[in-house]
N, C-alpha and C positions, 0 to 999 in steps of 0.2 A: 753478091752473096758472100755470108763474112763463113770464112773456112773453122769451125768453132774446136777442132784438131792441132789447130796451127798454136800451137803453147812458146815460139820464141819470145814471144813479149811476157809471157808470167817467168817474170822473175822477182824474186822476195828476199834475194844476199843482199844483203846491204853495204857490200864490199864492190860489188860488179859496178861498173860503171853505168851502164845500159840501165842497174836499175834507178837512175836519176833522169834517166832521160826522156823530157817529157812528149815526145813522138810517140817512145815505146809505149809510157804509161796512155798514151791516147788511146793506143790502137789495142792495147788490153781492157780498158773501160769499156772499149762499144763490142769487142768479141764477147768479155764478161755479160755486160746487160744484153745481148742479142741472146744469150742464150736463157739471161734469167725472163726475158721477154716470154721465150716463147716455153718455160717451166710453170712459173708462178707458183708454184711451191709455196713459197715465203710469203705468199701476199699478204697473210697476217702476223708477221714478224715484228720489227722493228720499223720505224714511218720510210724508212728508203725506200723500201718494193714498192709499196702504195704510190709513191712519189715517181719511180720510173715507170711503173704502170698507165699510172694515172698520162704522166705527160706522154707518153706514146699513143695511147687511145686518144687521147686529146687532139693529136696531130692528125691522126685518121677522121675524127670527125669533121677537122677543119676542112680537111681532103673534101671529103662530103660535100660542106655546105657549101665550099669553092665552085666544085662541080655544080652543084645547085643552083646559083646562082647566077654562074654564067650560063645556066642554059644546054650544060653538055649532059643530065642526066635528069630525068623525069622521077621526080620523090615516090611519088605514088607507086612508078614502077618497080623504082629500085626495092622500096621496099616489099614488092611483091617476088622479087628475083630473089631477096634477100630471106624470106621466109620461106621461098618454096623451094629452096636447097633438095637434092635427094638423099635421103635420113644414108647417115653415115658416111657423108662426102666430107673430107677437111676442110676447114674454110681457106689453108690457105692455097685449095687445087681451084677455087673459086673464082672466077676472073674478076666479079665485084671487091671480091673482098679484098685483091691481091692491089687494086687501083686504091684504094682508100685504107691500106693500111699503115699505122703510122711505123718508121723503121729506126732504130736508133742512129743512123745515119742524119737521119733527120732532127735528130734531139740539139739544142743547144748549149753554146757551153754552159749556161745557167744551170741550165738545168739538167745536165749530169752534174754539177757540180754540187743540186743542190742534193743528189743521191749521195752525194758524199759525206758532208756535212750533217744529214740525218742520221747519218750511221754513226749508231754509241758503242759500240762495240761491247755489243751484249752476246755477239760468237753464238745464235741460238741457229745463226743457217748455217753453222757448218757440219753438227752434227744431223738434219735434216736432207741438205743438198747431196743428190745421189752422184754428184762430177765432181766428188774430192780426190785429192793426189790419197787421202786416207781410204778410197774406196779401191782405189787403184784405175778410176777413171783415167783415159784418154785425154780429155779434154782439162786438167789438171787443174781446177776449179776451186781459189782461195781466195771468197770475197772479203773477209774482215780483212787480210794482208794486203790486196788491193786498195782498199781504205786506208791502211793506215799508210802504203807507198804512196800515195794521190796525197794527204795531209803532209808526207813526208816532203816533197818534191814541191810545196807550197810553201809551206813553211823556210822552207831555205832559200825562196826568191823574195818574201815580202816580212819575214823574220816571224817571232811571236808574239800572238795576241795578248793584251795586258792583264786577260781574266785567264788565260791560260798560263803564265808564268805567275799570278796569286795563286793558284789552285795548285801548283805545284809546290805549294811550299807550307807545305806539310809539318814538315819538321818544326820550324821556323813558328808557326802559329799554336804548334801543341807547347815551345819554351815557352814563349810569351802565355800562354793559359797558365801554366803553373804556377804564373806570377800575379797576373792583372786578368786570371778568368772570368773574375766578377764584373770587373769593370767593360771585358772584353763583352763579356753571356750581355751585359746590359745593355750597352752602347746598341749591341747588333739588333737589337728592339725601336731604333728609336728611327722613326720614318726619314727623318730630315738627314743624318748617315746613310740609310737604307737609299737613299735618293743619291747620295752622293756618291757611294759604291757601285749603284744602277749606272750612273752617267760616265765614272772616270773609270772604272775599271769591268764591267759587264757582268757583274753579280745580280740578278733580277731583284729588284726591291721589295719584293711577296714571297719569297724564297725565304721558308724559315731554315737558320743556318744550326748546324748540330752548336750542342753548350760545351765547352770547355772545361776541362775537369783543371782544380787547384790540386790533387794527389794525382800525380801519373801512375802509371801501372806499372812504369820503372821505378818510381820510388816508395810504392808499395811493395815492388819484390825485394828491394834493398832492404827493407826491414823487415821481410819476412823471416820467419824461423822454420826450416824443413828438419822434419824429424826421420826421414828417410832411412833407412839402415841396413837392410839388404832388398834393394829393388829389385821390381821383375823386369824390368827395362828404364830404359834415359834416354830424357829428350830436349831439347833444346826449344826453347818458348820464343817465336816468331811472334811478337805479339800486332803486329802494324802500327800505323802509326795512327789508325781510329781506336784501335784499343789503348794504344799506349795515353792518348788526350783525349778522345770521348768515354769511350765506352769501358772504360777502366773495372766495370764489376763483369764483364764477360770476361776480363781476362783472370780475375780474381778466383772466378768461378770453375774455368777451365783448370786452376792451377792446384786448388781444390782438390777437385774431384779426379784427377789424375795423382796426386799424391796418397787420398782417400784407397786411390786402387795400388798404392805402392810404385809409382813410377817416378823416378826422379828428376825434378826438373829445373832447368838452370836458364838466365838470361843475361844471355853475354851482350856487349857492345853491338848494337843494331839501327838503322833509319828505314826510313819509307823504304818498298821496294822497288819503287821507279816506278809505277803504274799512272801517274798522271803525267807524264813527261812523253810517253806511247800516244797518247788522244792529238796530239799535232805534231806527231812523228820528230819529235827533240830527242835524238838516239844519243845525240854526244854529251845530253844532261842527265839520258837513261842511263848510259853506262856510268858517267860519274857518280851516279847515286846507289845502282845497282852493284857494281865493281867492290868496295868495300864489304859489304852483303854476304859474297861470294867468298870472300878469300876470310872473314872470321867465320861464317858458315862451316866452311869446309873444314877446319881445324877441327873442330867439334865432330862433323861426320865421319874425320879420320878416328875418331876414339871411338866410335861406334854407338854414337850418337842419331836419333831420329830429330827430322825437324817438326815439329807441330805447328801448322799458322793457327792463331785462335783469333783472328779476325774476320775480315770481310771474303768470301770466295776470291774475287779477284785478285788479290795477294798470293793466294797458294798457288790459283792460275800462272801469277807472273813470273813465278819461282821455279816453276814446276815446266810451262813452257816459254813464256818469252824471252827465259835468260837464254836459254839455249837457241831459241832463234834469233835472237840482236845482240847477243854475247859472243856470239860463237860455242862451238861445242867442242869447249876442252873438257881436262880431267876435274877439274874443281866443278866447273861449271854443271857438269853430269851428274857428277858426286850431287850435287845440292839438290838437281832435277830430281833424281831418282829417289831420294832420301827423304822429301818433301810430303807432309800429309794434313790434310783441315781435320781438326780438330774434330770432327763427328769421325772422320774416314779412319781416323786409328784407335777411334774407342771401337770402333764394327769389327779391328783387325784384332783388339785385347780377346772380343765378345768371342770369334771362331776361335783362339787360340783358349777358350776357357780362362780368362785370365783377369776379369773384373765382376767386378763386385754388385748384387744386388740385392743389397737389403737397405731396399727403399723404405724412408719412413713416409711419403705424402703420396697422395695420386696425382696426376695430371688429367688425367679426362680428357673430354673431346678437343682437339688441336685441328683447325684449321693453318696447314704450314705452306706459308709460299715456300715455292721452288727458285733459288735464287739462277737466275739465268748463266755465271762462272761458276757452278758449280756441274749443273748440264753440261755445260762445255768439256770441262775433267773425264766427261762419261764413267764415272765410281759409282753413279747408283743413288737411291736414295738412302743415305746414310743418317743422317740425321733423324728420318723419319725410324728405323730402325734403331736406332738406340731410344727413340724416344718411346718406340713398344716395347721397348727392356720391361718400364714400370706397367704394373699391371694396369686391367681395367682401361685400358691409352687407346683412345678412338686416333687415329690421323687420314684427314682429308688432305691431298694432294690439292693444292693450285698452282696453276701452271703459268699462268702470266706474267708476264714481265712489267715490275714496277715504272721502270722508264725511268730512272736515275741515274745510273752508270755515274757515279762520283760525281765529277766537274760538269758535266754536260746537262743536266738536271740544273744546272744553277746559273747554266749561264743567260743571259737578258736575251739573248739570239733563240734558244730552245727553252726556254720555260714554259710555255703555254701549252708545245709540244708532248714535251713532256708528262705535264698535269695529263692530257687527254689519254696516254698510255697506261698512264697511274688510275685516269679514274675505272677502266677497265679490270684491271686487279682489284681494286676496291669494290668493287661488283663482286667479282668472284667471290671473295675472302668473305661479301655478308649472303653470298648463297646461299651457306648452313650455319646452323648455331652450333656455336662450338665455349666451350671455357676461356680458352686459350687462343690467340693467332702466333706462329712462326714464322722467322726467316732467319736465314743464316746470313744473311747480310744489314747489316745493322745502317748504312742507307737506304737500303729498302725500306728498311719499317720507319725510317724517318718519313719518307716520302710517301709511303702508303697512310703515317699520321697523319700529315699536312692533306692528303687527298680527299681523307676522311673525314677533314674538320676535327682531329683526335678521338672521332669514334670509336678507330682500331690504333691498337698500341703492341703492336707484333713483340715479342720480345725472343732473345735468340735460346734454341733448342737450351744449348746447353745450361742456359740458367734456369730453365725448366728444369731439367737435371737434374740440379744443385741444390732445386728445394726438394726437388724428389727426396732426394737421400739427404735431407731433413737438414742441410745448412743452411737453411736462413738466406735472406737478402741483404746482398752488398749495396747500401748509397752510399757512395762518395761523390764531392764535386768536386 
């Protein structure tokens, strides 16, 4: 009987030695799933729980039909012992049930491992799970960190995958867009590539890949002209690095309608913020990346600067908590944490401070908004949905599911198919109700909710709803 108290194996310093050590990380995997065994909570989460559920009952039935087989239990009977239970007895005070139950002891390496591997780290069990160290549970209960130690502690015995070091390199692909986007946006259409990218490097050949923009969103702001003059506050534009090479008119947008409200804003020297380097636990290419971030960051927040991410949740997530859990938690590093806000979350803090503006010239009408899975995580609320009822006449339907993208992991040839079936679920949702409009605050989400659709639905993010609200127009740039 596994002691589910016993917390010396959760550990998540990336400094401790012990947390490399894969006895400990064993004997944390099967106390963790014993306990998510016997919750289930999460069963409709993310495809992990499904996947450790399912292989434990799996084992139980095998149990069964073992017994069945050889002759040591009578079906007929059993399942008359089995139904005739007395109402309100546990099953597992059951002496049937306690013989044929599957236990994670019993699970193999595969297949914890393939609980691991499922997990995209969409963080929607932790604000759910009642045995968080955040509840102040006993049982000190941090499944995403446990994922990403088990990825970690892999990763540095058989090194990284070649679709996991592409997918990291963010940067890298938005220079080359500025230059060769056209050529790049094309090529990534043509089967006989899409085959070869499938085979040599694990990008799914069906996976339609985001378009690359020829104007970045940094070399939009270089040429912008602010006419700022006495702001009501200054912020510093986080833009990612899908806003900086994809998505270039949400950050257009964002920068907008926060100058529209008098707020001054500047974009210093910035790259990715580490968040694909986290998914196969490469901490010492997360800090390389992240580390620079930090220390121009901080200079800005010394002058009494806010940071704004106008990107994807997960960015503000990573800024907000991952630096400070794989950074460590110094004085910069805090500063950043604490300082940090998504782009809905501090037009809601302008709104209570009375301090932006609403003279909208358009409606929006009825919005069906996905809820982007890093932004639940934050626990702020629904923000987005609330500036989006700024504009009058604004229906907003909350959808709660999760697209199944999480950046890299949606793309890779291993989870694709995966993927799709959590996608087509949201897509469900989202044609529930008629609405005008679909949202998301995550700009691969509504890539993948497009692609899940067939282009039915074409989400676009709150805030460029916003933007037409109050009568600017649509930014296309490529």
């Amino acid at each position: 009987m596994l002691n589910h108290s016993d917390t010396k194996d959760a550990i998540y310093d990336i400094t401790d030695p012990k947390y490399w050590d894969k006895t400990s990380l064993d004997n944390e995997l099967n106390r963790v799933y014993d306990v998510c065994i016997g919750c289930r909570l999460c069963f409709n989460l993310c495809p992990s729980f499904p996947s450790l559920f399912n292989s434990v009952d799996g084992i139980g039935d095998q149990k069964r039909e073992s017994a069945e087989s050889e002759g040591r239990v009578d079906k007929e009977n059993l399942d008359r012992e089995y139904l005739d239970l007395p109402e309100g007895e546990h099953a597992s005070e059951a002496s049937i049930e306690v013989e044929f139950r599957g236990e994670v002891t019993d699970l193999s390496q595969d297949q914890k491992w393939e609980v691991v591997d499922l997990c995209y780290q969409c963080k929607l069990c932790d604000p759910i799970c009642p045995y968080t160290p955040g509840k102040e549970h006993e049982f000190e209960l941090d499944f995403p960190k446990l994922m990403t130690r088990a990825q970690a502690i892999r990763t540095k015995d058989r090194g990284l995958k070649l679709n996991d070091i592409f997918l990291s390199k963010t940067d890298l692909l938005g220079a080359l867009g500025s230059y060769f986007g056209p050529i790049i946006n094309f090529t990534n259409k043509l089967k006989p590539f899409r085959w070869l990218l499938d085979k040599i490097i694990g990008i799914h050949k069906d996976r339609k890949l985001p378009e690359l923009a020829t104007t970045t969103f940094e070399k939009w702001f270089k040429s912008h002209n602010s006419n700022i003059i006495d702001p009501i506050d200054k912020v510093v534009i986080f833009g990612t690095c899908y806003t900086n090479s994809n998505d270039v008119d949400l950050g257009v947008s964002a920068v907008e309608i926060l100058e529209h409200n008098n707020v001054e804003c500047v974009y210093p020297k910035q790259q990715c913020c580490g968040a694909p380097h986290l998914s196969p636990g490469d901490f010492d290419s997360f800090k390389t990346q992240a580390n620079p971030n930090v220390e121009e960051l901080y200079k800005w927040v010394s002058k009494g600067y806010k940071i704004v991410v106008t990107g994807p949740p997960t960015c503000s997530l990573t800024l907000k908590s991952e630096y400070p859990d794989y950074l460590g938690v110094n004085e910069k590093v805090k500063k950043v944490s604490e300082n940090t806000y998504d782009i809905s979350e501090y037009l809601v803090m302008l709104k209570k401070e009375d301090k932006i503006k609403t003279d909208f010239k358009n409606t929006i009408g009825t919005v069906n908004y996905h809820v982007s899975c890093h932004l639940k995580a934050q626990r702020i609320g629904y923000k987005s949905r609330d500036i989006l009822r700024m504009v009058p006449d604004t229906k907003v339907n909350l959808v709660q599911q999760c697209s199944g993208m999480d950046g890299g992991w949606g793309m890779k040839s291993e989870f694709f198919e995966e993927s799709m079936k959590v996608a087509d679920r949201c897509v469900n949702d989202l044609s529930a109700k008629d609405a005008d409009v679909a949202c998301s605050d995550c700009s691969l989400a509504s890539h993948q909710i497009n692609q899940a659709s067939d282009k039915k639905i074409k989400p676009s993010h709150p805030i460029i709803e916003l933007h037409k609200a109050y009568g600017f127009g649509e930014n296309k740039r490529k």
